[in-house]
C-alpha positions as CSV (number, residue, x, y, z in Angstrom):
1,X,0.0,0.0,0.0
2,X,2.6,2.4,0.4
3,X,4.0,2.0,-3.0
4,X,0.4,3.0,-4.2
5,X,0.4,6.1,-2.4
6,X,4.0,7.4,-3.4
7,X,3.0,6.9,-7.0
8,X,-0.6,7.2,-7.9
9,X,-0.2,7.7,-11.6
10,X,1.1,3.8,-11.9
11,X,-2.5,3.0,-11.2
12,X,-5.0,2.8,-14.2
13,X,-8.0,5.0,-13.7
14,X,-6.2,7.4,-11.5
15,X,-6.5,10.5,-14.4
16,X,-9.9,9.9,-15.1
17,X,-11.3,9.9,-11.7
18,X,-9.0,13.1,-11.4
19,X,-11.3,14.6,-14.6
20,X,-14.1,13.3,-13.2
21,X,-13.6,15.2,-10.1
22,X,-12.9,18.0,-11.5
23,X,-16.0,17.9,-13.8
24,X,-18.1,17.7,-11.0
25,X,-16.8,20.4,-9.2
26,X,-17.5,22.9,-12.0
27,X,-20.9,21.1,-12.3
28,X,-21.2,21.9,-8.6
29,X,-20.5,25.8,-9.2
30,X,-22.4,26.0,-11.9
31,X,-25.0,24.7,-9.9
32,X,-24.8,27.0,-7.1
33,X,-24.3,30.1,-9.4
34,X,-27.6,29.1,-11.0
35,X,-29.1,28.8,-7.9
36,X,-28.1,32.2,-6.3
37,X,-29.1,33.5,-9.6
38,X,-33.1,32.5,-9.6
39,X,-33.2,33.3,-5.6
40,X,-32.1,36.7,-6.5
41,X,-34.4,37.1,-9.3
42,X,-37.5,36.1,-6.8
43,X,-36.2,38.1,-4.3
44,X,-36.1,41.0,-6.9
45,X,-39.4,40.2,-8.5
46,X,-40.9,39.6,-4.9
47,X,-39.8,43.3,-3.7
48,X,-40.7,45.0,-7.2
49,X,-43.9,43.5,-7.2
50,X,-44.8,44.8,-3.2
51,X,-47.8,47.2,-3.5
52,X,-46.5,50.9,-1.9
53,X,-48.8,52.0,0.9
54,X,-48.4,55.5,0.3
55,X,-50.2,56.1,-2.4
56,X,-53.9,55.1,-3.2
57,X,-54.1,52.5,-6.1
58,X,-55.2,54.2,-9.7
59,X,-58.9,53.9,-9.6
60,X,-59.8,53.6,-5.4
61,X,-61.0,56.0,-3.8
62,X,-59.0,59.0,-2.4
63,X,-59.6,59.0,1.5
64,X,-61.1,56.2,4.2
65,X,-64.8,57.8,3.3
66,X,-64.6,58.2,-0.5
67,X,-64.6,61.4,-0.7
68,X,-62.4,63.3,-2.7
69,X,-60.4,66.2,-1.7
Protein backbone atom coordinates (compact mmCIF):
# COMPACT_ATOMS: atom_id res chain seq x y z
CA UNK A 1 0.00 0.00 0.00
CA UNK A 2 2.61 2.44 0.35
CA UNK A 3 4.05 1.97 -3.00
CA UNK A 4 0.35 3.02 -4.15
CA UNK A 5 0.39 6.11 -2.39
CA UNK A 6 4.05 7.37 -3.42
CA UNK A 7 3.02 6.90 -7.02
CA UNK A 8 -0.57 7.22 -7.89
CA UNK A 9 -0.21 7.72 -11.57
CA UNK A 10 1.06 3.84 -11.90
CA UNK A 11 -2.55 3.01 -11.24
CA UNK A 12 -5.01 2.82 -14.20
CA UNK A 13 -8.03 4.95 -13.68
CA UNK A 14 -6.16 7.45 -11.55
CA UNK A 15 -6.46 10.48 -14.45
CA UNK A 16 -9.93 9.88 -15.08
CA UNK A 17 -11.34 9.94 -11.73
CA UNK A 18 -8.99 13.09 -11.44
CA UNK A 19 -11.30 14.59 -14.61
CA UNK A 20 -14.12 13.27 -13.25
CA UNK A 21 -13.58 15.20 -10.07
CA UNK A 22 -12.94 17.98 -11.55
CA UNK A 23 -15.99 17.88 -13.80
CA UNK A 24 -18.06 17.74 -10.96
CA UNK A 25 -16.79 20.35 -9.15
CA UNK A 26 -17.50 22.90 -12.02
CA UNK A 27 -20.91 21.10 -12.28
CA UNK A 28 -21.18 21.91 -8.56
CA UNK A 29 -20.48 25.78 -9.24
CA UNK A 30 -22.40 25.98 -11.90
CA UNK A 31 -25.02 24.71 -9.93
CA UNK A 32 -24.84 26.99 -7.06
CA UNK A 33 -24.25 30.13 -9.42
CA UNK A 34 -27.56 29.12 -11.02
CA UNK A 35 -29.14 28.76 -7.92
CA UNK A 36 -28.11 32.19 -6.26
CA UNK A 37 -29.06 33.49 -9.58
CA UNK A 38 -33.07 32.53 -9.59
CA UNK A 39 -33.24 33.33 -5.58
CA UNK A 40 -32.10 36.71 -6.51
CA UNK A 41 -34.44 37.13 -9.26
CA UNK A 42 -37.52 36.07 -6.79
CA UNK A 43 -36.18 38.05 -4.30
CA UNK A 44 -36.15 41.00 -6.95
CA UNK A 45 -39.43 40.18 -8.47
CA UNK A 46 -40.85 39.64 -4.93
CA UNK A 47 -39.81 43.29 -3.66
CA UNK A 48 -40.67 45.03 -7.22
CA UNK A 49 -43.88 43.47 -7.17
CA UNK A 50 -44.80 44.82 -3.23
CA UNK A 51 -47.77 47.23 -3.53
CA UNK A 52 -46.50 50.90 -1.90
CA UNK A 53 -48.79 51.99 0.89
CA UNK A 54 -48.42 55.53 0.34
CA UNK A 55 -50.23 56.12 -2.36
CA UNK A 56 -53.95 55.06 -3.17
CA UNK A 57 -54.14 52.48 -6.13
CA UNK A 58 -55.20 54.24 -9.70
CA UNK A 59 -58.91 53.91 -9.62
CA UNK A 60 -59.81 53.63 -5.43
CA UNK A 61 -61.03 56.05 -3.82
CA UNK A 62 -59.03 58.96 -2.44
CA UNK A 63 -59.63 58.99 1.55
CA UNK A 64 -61.13 56.16 4.19
CA UNK A 65 -64.82 57.85 3.31
CA UNK A 66 -64.63 58.15 -0.51
CA UNK A 67 -64.61 61.43 -0.72
CA UNK A 68 -62.38 63.34 -2.70
CA UNK A 69 -60.38 66.15 -1.73
Amino acid sequence: MAGLTAAPEVLPGIPFAKGLQEAAGAGFLLYCTAALVIIAAKLWFAVRNTPDHSAPAPGAPAGPSGDLP
